[in-house]
N, C-alpha and C positions, 0 to 999 in steps of 0.2 A: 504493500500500500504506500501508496505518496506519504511523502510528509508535508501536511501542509504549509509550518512554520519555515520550511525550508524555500517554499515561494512563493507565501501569501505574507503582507502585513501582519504584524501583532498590532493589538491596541495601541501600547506604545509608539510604532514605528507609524503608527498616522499622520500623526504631529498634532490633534486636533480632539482635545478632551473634551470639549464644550459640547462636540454630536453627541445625539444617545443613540447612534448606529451602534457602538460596539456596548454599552451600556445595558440596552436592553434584551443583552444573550443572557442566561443564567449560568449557563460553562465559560463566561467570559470572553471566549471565542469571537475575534474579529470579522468572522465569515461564517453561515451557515452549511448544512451538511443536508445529504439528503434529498436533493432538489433535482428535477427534472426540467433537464436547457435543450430546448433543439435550436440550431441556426435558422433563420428565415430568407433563405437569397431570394434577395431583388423583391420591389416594393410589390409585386402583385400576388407574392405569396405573401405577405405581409401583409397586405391591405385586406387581400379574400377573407384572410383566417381572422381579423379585429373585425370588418361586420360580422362574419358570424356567430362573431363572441357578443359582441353589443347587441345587437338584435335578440340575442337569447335572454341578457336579462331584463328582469322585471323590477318590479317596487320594492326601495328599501334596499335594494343592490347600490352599491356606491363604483363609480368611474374619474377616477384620476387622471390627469396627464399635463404635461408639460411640454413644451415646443418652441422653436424658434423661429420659425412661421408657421403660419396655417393659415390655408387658400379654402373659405369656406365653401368655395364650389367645385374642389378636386373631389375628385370621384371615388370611392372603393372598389366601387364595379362598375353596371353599368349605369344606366337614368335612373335617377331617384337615390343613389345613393352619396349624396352631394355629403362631404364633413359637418356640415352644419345639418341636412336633415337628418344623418342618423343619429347624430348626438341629440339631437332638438328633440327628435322622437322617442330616443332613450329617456331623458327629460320627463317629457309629456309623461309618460308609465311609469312615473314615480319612481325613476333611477336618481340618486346624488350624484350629478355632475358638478365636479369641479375643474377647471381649467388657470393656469398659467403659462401666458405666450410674452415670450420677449415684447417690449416696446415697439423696437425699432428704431433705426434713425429714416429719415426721410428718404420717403420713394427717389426724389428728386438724384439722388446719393445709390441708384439700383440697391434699395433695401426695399421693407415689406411694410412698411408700418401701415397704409391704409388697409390691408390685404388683413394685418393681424386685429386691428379695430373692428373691420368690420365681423370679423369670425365673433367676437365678445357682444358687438351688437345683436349676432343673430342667437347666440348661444341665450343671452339676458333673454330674447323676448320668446324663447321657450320654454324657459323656466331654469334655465341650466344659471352655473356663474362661471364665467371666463373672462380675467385679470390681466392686463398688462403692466407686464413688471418690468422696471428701470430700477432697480437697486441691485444696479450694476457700478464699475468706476469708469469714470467717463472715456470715452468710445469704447468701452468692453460688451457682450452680450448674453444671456442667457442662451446657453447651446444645447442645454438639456433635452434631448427628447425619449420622452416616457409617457407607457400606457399602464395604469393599475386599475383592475378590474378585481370588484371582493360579492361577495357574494353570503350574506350572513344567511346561516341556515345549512348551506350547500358549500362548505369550503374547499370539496373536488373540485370547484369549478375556477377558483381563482388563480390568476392569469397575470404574469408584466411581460411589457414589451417594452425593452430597450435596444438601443443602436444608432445608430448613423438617420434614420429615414424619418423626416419630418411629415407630417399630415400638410401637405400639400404639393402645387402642380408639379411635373417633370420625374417625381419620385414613381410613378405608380408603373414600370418598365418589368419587365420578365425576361427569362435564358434568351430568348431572342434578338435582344435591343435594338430593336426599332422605336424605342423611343415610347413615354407618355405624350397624348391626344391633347394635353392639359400642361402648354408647357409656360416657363420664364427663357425671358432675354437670357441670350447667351451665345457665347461666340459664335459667328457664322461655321467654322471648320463643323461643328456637331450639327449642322443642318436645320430643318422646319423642327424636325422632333428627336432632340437630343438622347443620345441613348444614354441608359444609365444604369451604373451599377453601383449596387448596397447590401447594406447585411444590416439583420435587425435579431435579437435573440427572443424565444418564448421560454418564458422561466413558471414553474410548478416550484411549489413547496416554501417552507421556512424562509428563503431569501423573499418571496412575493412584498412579506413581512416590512422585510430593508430596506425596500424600494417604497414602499407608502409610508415609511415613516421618512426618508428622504424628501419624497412631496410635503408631510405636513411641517417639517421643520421650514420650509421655504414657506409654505400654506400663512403657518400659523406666527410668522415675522412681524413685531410691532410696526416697524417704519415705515413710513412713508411710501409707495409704489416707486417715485421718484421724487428727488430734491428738487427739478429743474422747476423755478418760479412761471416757464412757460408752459413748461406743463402741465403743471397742475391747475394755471387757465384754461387750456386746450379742457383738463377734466371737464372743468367746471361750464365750460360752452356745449361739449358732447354730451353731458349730463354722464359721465361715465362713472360705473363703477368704481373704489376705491376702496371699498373697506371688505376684508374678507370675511363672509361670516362662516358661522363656528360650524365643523362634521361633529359628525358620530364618533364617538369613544372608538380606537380603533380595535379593530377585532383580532384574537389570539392570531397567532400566525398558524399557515396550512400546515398539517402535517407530512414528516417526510413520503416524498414518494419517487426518489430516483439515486441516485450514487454518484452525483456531483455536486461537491463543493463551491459554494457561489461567494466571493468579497466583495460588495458597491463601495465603489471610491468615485471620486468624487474632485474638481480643480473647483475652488473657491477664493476669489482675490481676498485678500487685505484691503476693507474699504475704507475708506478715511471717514474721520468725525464718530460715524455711526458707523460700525460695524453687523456682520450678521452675528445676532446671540448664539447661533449654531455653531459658528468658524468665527472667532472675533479675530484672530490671525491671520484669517483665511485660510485654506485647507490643500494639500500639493499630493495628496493620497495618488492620483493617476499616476504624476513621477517619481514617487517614492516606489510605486510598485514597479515600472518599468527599471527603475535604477537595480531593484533589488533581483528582479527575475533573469536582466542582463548578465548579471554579474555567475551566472549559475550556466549561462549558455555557452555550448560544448559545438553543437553538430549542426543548426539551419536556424534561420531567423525569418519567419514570412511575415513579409509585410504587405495590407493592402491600405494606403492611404491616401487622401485630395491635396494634400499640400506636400511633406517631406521635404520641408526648405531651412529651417532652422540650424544652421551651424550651430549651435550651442547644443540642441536637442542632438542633435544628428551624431557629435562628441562622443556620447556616451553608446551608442552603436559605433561608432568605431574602436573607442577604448575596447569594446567587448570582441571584435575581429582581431586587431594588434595581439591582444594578451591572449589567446584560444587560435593557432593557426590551422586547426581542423574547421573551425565555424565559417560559415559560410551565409549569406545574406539573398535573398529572395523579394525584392520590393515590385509593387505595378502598383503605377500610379496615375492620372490623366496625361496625356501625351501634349495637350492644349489646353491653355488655361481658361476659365472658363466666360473671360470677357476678351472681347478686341479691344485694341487699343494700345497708346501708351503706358496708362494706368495701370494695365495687367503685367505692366514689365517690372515694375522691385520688387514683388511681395511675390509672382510664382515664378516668376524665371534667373534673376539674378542670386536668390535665397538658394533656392532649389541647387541650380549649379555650383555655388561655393558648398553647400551641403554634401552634394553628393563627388566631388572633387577631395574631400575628407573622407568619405567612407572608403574613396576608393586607395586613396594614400594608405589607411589601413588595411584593405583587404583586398588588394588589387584587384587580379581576377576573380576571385573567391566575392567578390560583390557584382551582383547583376539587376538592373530594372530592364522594366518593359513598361510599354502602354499596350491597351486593348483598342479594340475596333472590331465590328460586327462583320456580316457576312457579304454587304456589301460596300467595305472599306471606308466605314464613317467611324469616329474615333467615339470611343463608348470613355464619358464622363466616371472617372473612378472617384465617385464618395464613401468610399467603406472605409472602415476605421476600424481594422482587423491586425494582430499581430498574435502569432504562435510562436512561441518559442521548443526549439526541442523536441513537439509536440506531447510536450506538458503542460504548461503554461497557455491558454488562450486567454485573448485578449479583447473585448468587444464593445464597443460604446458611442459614443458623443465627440471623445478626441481623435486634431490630429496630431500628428510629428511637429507640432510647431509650438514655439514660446507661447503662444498666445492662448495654447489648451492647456501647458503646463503651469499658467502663474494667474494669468488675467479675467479668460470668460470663464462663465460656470460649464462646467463639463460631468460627465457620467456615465460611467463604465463599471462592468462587472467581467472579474478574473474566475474562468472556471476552471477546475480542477478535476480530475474525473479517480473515484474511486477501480474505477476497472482499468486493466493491464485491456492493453491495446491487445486484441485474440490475432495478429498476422506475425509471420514469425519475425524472429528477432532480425532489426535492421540497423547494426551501429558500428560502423566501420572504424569508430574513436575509441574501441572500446570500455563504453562509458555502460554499459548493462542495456537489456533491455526497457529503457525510462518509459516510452512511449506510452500515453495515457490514450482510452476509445475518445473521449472529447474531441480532445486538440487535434490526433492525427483525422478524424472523420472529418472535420473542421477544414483543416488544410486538404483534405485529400479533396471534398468536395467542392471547393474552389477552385483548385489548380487542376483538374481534371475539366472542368468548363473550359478555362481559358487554354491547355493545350490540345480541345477536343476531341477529347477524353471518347466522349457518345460518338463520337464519327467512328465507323468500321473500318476508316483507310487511318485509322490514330494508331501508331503504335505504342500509344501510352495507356497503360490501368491503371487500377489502384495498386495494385501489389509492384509494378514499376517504380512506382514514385511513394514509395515508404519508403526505400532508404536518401538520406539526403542529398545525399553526392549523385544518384539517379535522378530524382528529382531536381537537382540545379539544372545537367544537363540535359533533362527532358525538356525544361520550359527554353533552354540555348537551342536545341534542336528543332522544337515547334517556329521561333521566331526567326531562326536562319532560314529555316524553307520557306513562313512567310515571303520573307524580304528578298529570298531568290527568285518567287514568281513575280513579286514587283520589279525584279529589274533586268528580266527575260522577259518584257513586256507583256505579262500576264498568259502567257502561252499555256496551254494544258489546264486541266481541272486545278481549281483553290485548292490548296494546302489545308488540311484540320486545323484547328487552331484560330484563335486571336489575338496570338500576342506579338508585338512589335517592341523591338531592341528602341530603349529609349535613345535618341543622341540630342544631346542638349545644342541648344541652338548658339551661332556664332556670338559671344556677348560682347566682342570690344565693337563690332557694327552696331549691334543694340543699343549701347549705353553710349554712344558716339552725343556730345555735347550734352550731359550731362556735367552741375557744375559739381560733383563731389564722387567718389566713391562709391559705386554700387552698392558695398555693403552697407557705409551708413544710412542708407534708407532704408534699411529695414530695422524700423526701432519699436519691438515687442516692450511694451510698457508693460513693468512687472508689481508695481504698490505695493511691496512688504518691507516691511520696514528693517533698518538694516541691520540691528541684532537678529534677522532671520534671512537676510539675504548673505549667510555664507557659500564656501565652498561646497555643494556636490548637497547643500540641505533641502531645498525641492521643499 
C-alpha cells in the first residue's frame, strides 16, 4: 500500500491552520480515504453526467458550485438545457442553490463580467442565489471551478465535480474536437469553433465532504463581495445581490465507497487590510504539494496544461530532471495562444519559451512537448490542468504551471492516491519497484492513448505499450514525427493516428523586435505575501 505521508501534505505542511479542511477529520488526517474518483474527458462527458445528476434531484437536496464564468445560455445538451434553466428548475423543486462566480473585470478587457451578472440575474429570479465575488487582490480572480451536489436522506447519491471546465461556452467539446456550437472570441488559428480539451474529476465518498466545506468557508466570508467604491455603486444601480444568506447545517460526510485517497488544496493570496478568516496568510497548499510530490519523482512527469510559462514555477520541474537522470518529462500544451495579437505575446509566448528553454537545460532530451490538433488539422485548445507523477501521484484541478495559480488567484485541486497496485505487470526500468498506482496510471494511460491514437487500428500504441515510461516518451516522439512527416511530404497517403504535434516555439528576437525592455520583465506575476513568508522554496 502507498504511503500517503510520503506524497500527500500533513496538516502541518499546508501552511494554513485557520481552514477546518484538515480540522474536521477525527484521525486528523489531511486527506480522506475511501472515495471513488473517475476522470471526466472533455466537457461533454462532463456536462451529460451534471444534468443528469441535477435533474435527478429534488426538494431539500442542496447544489453548490463555484466558477469563473458562467454563460447562462451554454448548453448541457441539447435545447432546453441552457445553465441557467437547469439550475433555475432545480431551484423551482425546492433544491438549495447556491452559486459563486468570479466578478470579472470588464468585457471591454475580453473578460466575462456581463456574461457572469447576468447568470446571478437569472439564477435570483428562480429562486436560486448566485454571488459575485471580488474578494480577490487586485487584478487577481477566483478560478475555482466546482460542483457539490448533497442529497440529505440519500447520501449514495452525492457527487463533486472538480477540474479545469467552467459552466460555460467553448467548454462543452468531446474525443472529437470539433469544437463547442457555443463558443468565445478567440484566436483565428482554432477556427469558427474552437476545439477543446479538459478534464474535470467525479469524486464519491468522504472527500465530497472537503469540497463543500471549501465552498462554505468562501460561502460563509464576512467581507464585503468587493472593496471597489465602484462597485459597490454598480450593486446598488443592479439592485444586486450582496449579502449571503445562511445553508443548512452541513451534512455528515458520505461514506467510504472506493480505495482512493483524495487531499483538496487549495492557492489562496494574502489579501491586504482584510484578509480571508479561512487563509489570513493566504494559503500555497497547490505548491507545497507539487514541490513535495516533485521531489519523490524517479521515472515520467505528465503534464497537461494552458499556460507552462512561469520560469520560476517551471524551476522546480527542472530541479527534479537535473537531480533524477532517469526522469523524464511529458508536457502538451496549446500550440497557439488563445488571443491574436500583440497582447498574447508576454504572458504565452515569451514566459512559455524562457520556461521551457530551462526544463530543457535540465533534461535535454529526456524533456518533450507537443500540441494537439484534431482530425482535420485545427489546433485543439489544451485547458486541462493534469499532472501525474510516476503514476502515483495525480494531479487534477483549477491550476496552471504558472505564478499566478501558485501565489495570486484562488485555485482548487485534488491529489489522488489510489489504494490499489496498478494489476499490468511490473514497468520500471529505474529500478524503483513496482510504485505504479490503478488511478494515476488509468489517468495517464487514458489521455495519452487519445492523443497518440491509441482507438485507430493503424496505432501501434496500447495501453500495455505505454506503461512503461521510456515506451511511453517514445510513443508520443513516434506519433508526432509521422505526424509532421505527412505535413511535409505534402500530405500524400492516408493521416497518420494521432494528434500530437512536436511543439517548436516561435522565432522570439523577431517577436519582441522594438520592445522597450526585456521580455522577461513583463511578465510580472504579483505575489501579496508578505515577506516573512515570501522565503526561499516556502510556497
Amino acid at each position: 500500500m502507498v504511503e500517503y505521508s510520503d506524497w500527500m501534505l500533513t496538516a502541518g505542511q499546508r501552511g494554513n491552520r485557520s481552514t477546518r479542511l484538515d480540522r474536521r477529520h477525527a484521525d486528523g488526517a489531511a486527506w480522506t480515504r475511501g472515495n471513488d474518483v473517475r476522470p471526466l474527458v472533455h466537457g461533454t462527458a462532463y456536462f451529460g453526467e451534471l444534468l443528469r445528476r441535477v435533474r435527478a434531484q429534488r426538494s431539500g437536496d442542496l447544489l453548490l458550485f463555484t466558477d469563473w464564468r458562467g454563460d447562462p445560455d451554454e448548453r448541457l445538451g441539447g435545447a432546453g438545457t441552457e445553465i441557467s434553466t437547469v439550475l433555475g428548475e432545480a431551484a423551482a423543486r425546492g433544491v438549495i442553490v447556491k452559486g459563486l462566480v468570479w466578478r470579472s473585470h470588464l468585457d471591454k478587457l475580453q473578460f466575462s463580467e456581463r456574461e457572469n451578472r447576468h447568470l446571478g440575474e437569472e439564477l435570483a429570479e428562480a429562486g436560486a442565489e448566485c454571488l459575485l465575488d471580488m474578494r480577490v487582490r487586485p487584478g487577481g480572480s477566483h478560478h475555482q471551478k466546482l460542483v457539490v451536489l448533497r442529497h440529505p436522506g440519500r447520501p449514495e447519491l452525492d457527487i463533486a465535480y472538480i477540474g479545469g471546465i467552467d459552466l460555460c461556452h467553448s467548454r462543452n467539446d468531446d474525443a472529437s474536437h470539433h469544437g463547442d456550437p457555443q463558443t468565445v472570441p478567440f484566436a483565428s488559428a482554432y477556427g469558427a469553433r474552437p476545439p477543446w480539451h479538459d478534464v474535470q474529476l467525479a469524486i464519491r465518498g468522504p472527500a465530497v465532504g472537503d469540497l463543500e466545506a471549501n465552498f462554505r468557508e468562501r460561502w460563509e466570508d464576512p467581507s464585503p463581495l468587493s472593496r471597489s467604491p465602484l462597485v459597490r455603486l454598480r450593486e446598488i444601480m443592479h439592485h444586486e445581490d450582496t449579502e449571503a444568506d445562511p445553508m443548512p447545517p452541513q451534512l455528515p460526510d458520505p461514506e467510504p465507497c472506493g480505495s482512493h485517497a483524495v487531499q483538496v488544496l487549495r492557492t489562496y493570496p494574502n489579501r491586504m487590510l482584510r484578509g480571508y478568516p479561512f487563509a489570513p496568510d493566504g494559503e500555497r497548499s497547490i505548491a507545497r504539494s507539487y514541490l513535495k510530490a516533485l521531489r519523490r519523482a524517479r521515472s515520467l512527469i505528465y503534464l497537461e496544461d494552458q499556460y507552462l510559462w512561469s520560469p520560476n514555477v517551471v524551476g522546480f520541474f527542472a530541479r527534479a530532471l537535473y537531480e533524477n537522470p532517469g526522469l523524464r518529462l511529458i508536457a502538451v500544451i496549446p500550440t497557439v495562444p488563445e488571443q491574436d495579437g500583440r497582447l498574447a505575446l508576454p504572458m504565452n509566448l515569451v514566459g512559455r519559451v524562457t520556461a521551457l528553454e530551462r526544463l530543457r537545460r535540465a533534461g535535454g532530451d529526456r524533456v518533450a512537448v507537443y500540441g494537439l490538433e484534431n482530425a482535420d488539422g485545427t489546433p485543439v485548445y489544451v485547458h486541462a490542468k493534469v499532472c501525474v507523477i510516476d503514476d502515483v501521484w495525480a494531479s487534477v484541478g483549477s491550476d496552471n504551471i504558472n505564478l499566478r495559480s501558485w501565489t495570486h488567484d484562488s485555485e482548487l485541486n485534488c491529489v489522488v492516491l489510489d489504494d490499489r497496485a496498478d494489476p499490468r505487470p511490473p514497468h520500471d526500468p529505474g529500478g524503483l519497484g513496482d510504485r505504479a498506482r490503478g488511478f494515476a496510471r488509468d489517468l495517464r494511460l487514458e489521455l495519452s492513448l487519445e492523443h497518440v491514437g491509441g482507438g485507430d487500428p493503424n496505432s501501434p500504441s496500447s495501453a500495455d505499450d505505454l506503461c512503461d515510461p521510456a515506451q511511453a516518451f517514445d510513443a508520443f516522439a513516434a506519433s508526432a514525427a509521422a505526424l509532421d512527416a505527412w505535413y511535409e511530404s505534402g500530405r500524400h497517403g492516408r493521416r497518420p493516428p494521432g494528434r500530437l504535434r512536436a511543439y517548436r516555439p516561435p522565432d522570439m528576437s523577431r517577436m519582441t523586435r522594438g520592445l522597450a525592455m526585456p521580455p522577461y520583465r513583463l511578465l510580472v506575476d504579483p505575489d501579496g505575501r508578505p515577506a516573512r513568508l515570501r522565503r526561499r522554496n516556502a510556497y
